[in-house]
C-alpha positions, 0 to 999 in steps of 0.5 A, a space after each residue: 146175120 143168121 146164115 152160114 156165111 154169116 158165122 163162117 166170115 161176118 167180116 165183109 158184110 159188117 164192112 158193107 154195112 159201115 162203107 154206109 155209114 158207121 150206124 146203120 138200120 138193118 132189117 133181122 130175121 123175124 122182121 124186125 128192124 135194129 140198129 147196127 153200129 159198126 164204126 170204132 168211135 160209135 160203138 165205143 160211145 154206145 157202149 158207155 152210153 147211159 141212154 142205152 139200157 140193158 135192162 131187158 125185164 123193162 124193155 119187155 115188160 109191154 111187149 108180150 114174147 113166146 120165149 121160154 127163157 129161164 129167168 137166171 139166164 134172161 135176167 143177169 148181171 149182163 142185163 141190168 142198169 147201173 147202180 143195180 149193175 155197180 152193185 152185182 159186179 162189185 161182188 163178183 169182181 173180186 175173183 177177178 183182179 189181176 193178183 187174184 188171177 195170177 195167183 191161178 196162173 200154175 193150176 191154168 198152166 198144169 191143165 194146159 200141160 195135161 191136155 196137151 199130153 193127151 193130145 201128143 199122145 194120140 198126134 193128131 185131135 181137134 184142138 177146139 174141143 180137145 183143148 181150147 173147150 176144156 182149159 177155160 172150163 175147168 178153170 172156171 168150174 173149179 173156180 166156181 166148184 163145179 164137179 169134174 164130172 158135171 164139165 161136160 153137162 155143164 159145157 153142152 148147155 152152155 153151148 146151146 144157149 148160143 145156138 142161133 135160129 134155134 129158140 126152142 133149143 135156147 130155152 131149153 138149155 136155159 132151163 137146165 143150166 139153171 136147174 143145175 146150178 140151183 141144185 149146185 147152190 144147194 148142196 154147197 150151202 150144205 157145205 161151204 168151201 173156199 171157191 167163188 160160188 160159196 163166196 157169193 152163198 155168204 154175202 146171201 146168206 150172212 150178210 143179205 147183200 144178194 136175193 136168191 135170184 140174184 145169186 142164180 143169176 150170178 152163179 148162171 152167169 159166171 159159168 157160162 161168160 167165164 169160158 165161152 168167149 176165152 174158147 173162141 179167143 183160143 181157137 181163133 188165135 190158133 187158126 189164125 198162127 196156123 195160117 201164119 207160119 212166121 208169125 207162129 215162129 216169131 211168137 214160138 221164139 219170144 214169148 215175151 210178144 204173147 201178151 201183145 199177140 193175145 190182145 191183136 187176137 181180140 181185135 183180129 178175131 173178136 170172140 164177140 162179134 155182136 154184143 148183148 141187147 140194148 134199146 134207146 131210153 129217149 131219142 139221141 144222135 150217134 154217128 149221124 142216124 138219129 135213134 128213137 125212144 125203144 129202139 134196139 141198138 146192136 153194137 158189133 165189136 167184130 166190126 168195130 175193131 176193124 174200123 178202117 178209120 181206127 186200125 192201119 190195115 184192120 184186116 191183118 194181123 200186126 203186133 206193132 199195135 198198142 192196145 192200152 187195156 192189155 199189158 201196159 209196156 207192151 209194143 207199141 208202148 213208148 217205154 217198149 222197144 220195138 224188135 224187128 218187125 213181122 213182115 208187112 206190119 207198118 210204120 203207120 199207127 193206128 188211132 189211140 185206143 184199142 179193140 173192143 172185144 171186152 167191152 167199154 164202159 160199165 159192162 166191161 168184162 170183169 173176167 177180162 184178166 182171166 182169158 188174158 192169162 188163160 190165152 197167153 198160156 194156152 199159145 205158149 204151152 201150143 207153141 211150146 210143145 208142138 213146134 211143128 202143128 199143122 191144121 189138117 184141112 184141104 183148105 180153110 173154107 172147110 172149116 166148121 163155124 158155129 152157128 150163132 150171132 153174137 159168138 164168133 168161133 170154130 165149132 172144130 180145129 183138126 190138126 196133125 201135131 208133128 213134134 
C-alpha cells in the first residue's frame, strides 16, 4: 500500500481485498501484519467500536520504537479513548457547529473569489496548489490566527507529515509544526483575540479545563485535520467533474445539487482512503475473522464506500444517492424531487446509510461542516467562473498523486481555464 499505483488507484486492489472477504489480514511494509477491513457494514462497525482503541501511548507503551515523533502530533485528540475523548472534542467542537460555519460562508467565499482571479488572470494553473491548497488553509489559519505569512510554512509541514515510506521526513515536520505552534500559543497568550486558538488559551488559562499538552495537541491538530482532507475533497471532485462533461454542466446549471455532488464526491473519491490507528483491547468476531488482543485494525474508508453490497455501481459517480449525514432534503430524500437524471444513474437505491469519509461513531469529524461548505463554494465559484475548464493532460494516468496511505489526493491538477 506503499506504492505508486497504490496512491495513484487504490481502488482494485481494496477491491480484491474485500472479494475475499470483507476483513481480511495483510501483510504491510515493515512486515508486520494488520487487519484490513474493506466491507461497508464492517467498517462502519469498527469504527464505533469500543473494543477498538486509539489510544496509541497505550498501545506502545511495551512496545520500544525508533520514531521520532512530536508528542502533540503522536498523542492528539485523534488518538485518545472516550470519555478523555468526549472531553477534548467538546471543546473544539464549538467552532464547528453547522451556525458557526455559516456565519463564515461570506469570508470562505471572498477567498474563493480572490484565488479564482488570480487564476483567470494568468488562464491556466494548477488548481491544487493554486486553489484547493490555499482556500481551506487560509480559513483555517484565520480561524485558528494563523499569520498570512506563516501559510505557506505551515502548509509544507503539514504536507510532509503524510509523506509515506519517508519516517524520517515525518518526523522532522512533527517536530516543526509543534515548535510553531508552541511559539503561536505564546505570543497569543500575550494577546488574546477572538479566534479559536485564543478560545482554547482561555479554557487553559482561566478555567483549568486543558493541560498545556493538551492544548498543543489541540492547536496541532486543527491546523493540520482543518485543511488537509477538504484539499483533497476539492481536488478529487474537480477531476472527477473534469472527466464528466454533463455532469459539470448539470451541476454549473443548478447548483442547488452541489450539497448533494459534495457529499457523492466523498463517497466516489474519499480524502481518506485508510483511517487512523486502532488495535483490539480483548478478542472479537467482525465480518467472520476473528481478532485477537493487540491486534491492529485498519479501517478503509476508500474501500468502504464502494462496497458493492452497499452502493448500486459504487465505481460511478450518481447523485440519485441519499447520503443522510449531508443535507437532510437533499436527492434521494423523500421530501426532494428528483429532476431529471445524469445519464446512466439507476432506478436501483443503494442500502440505507451512506459514505464513510468523516468517520462513524465517536471520532466522527467535528470539522465535517466546515469542508461541506468550503467544497460546495469551491465547486460553485469553479464552475461559476470558468464555465469551459479543462484539465491540460495528455491523459489522466499523467496525473501526480501523493505518495501517502491514509490521504488520498492529487499532488497537481493543470488546467487551461478558457472563459
Amino acid at each position: 500500500m506503499d506504492s505508486a499505483e497504490f496512491s495513484r488507484n487504490p481502488y482494485p486492489l481494496l477491491a480484491a481485498l474485500r472479494s475475499r472477504g470483507p476483513v481480511q489480514q495483510i501483510r504491510t511494509g515493515n512486515g508486520r501484519t494488520t487487519w484490513a477491513v474493506t466491507g461497508w457494514a464492517e467498517a462502519r462497525a469498527a469504527l464505533a467500536d469500543a473494543r477498538l482503541s486509539k489510544d496509541t501511548a497505550r498501545y506502545f507503551a511495551d512496545r520500544p520504537s525508533n520514531r521520532n515523533l512530536a508528542p502533540a502530533v503522536s498523542r492528539t485528540m485523534l488518538a485518545t479513548d472516550p470519555p478523555h475523548h468526549g472531553r477534548l472534542r467538546k471543546l473544539a467542537m464549538t467552532a464547528f457547529t453547522p451556525a458557526a460555519v455559516a456565519r463564515l460562508e461570506p469570508r470562505i467565499r471572498a477567498i474563493a473569489e480572490e484565488l479564482a482571479d488570480a487564476l483567470a488572470a494568468r488562464g491556466s494553473g494548477d488548481l491544487v496548489e493554486e486553489f484547493a491548497v490555499p482556500l481551506p488553509i487560509a480559513v483555517i489559519s484565520e480561524l485558528l490566527g494563523v499569520p498570512e505569512r506563516d501559510c505557506a510554512a505551515v502548509r509544507h509541514w503539514s504536507h510532509d507529515l503524510f509523506a509515506a515510506a519517508a519516517p524520517d521526513t515525518v518526523d522532522r515536520a512533527s517536530h516543526a509544526l509543534s515548535d510553531y505552534m508552541t511559539q503561536l500559543i505564546a505570543d497569543r497568550r500575550a494577546d488574546l483575540g477572538d479566534d479559536i486558538l485564543s478560545g482554547l488559551i482561555a479554557a487553559r488559562d482561566d478555567q483549568d479545563r486543558l493541560s498545556e499538552p493538551e492544548l498543543l495537541s489541540l492547536a496541532v491538530l486543527l491546523v493540520v485535520a482543518g485543511h488537509e482532507t477538504t484539499t483533497h475533497l476539492i481536488g478529487n471532485g474537480m477531476l472527477a467533474l473534469l472527466q464528466d462533461d454533463a455532469l459539470r454542466s448539470r451541476l454549473r446549471d443548478d447548483p442547488g445539487l452541489l450539497p448533494a455532488a459534495v457529499e457523492e464526491f466523498l463517497r466516489y473519491d474519499a480524502p481518506i482512503t485508510l483511517a487512523t490507528f486502532r488495535f483490539a483491547t480483548e478478542p472479537f468476531e467482525l465480518g467472520g475473522a476473528r481478532i485477537g488482543t493487540g491486534d491492529v485494525v485498519l479501517v478503509s474508508p476508500g474501500a468502504a464506500n464502494r462496497d458493492p453490497a452497499q452502493f448500486v455501481a459504487p465505481d460511478e459517480v450518481r447523485l440519485d444517492r441519499h447520503h443522510p449525514a449531508g443535507r437532510p432534503d437533499g436527492p434521494g430524500h423523500p421530501n426532494c424531487p428528483q429532476g431529471p437524471r445524469h445519464p446512466g444513474e439507476s432506478e436501483g437505491r443503494d442500502r440505507p446509510g451512506g459514505h464513510l469519509s468523516f468517520g462513524h461513531g465517536p471520532h466522527h469529524c467535528l470539522g465535517a461542516p466546515l469542508a461541506r461548505v468550503e467544497a460546495r463554494i469551491a465547486f460553485e465559484v469553479l464552475l461559476t467562473r470558468f464555465p469551459h475548464i479543462r484539465a491540460a493532460v495528455d491523459s489522466w494516468e499523467a496525473l501526480d498523486w501523493r505518495r501517502t496511505r491514509l490521504m488520498r489526493g492529487l499532488a497537481s491538477l493543470p488546467v487551461i481555464l478558457d472563459r
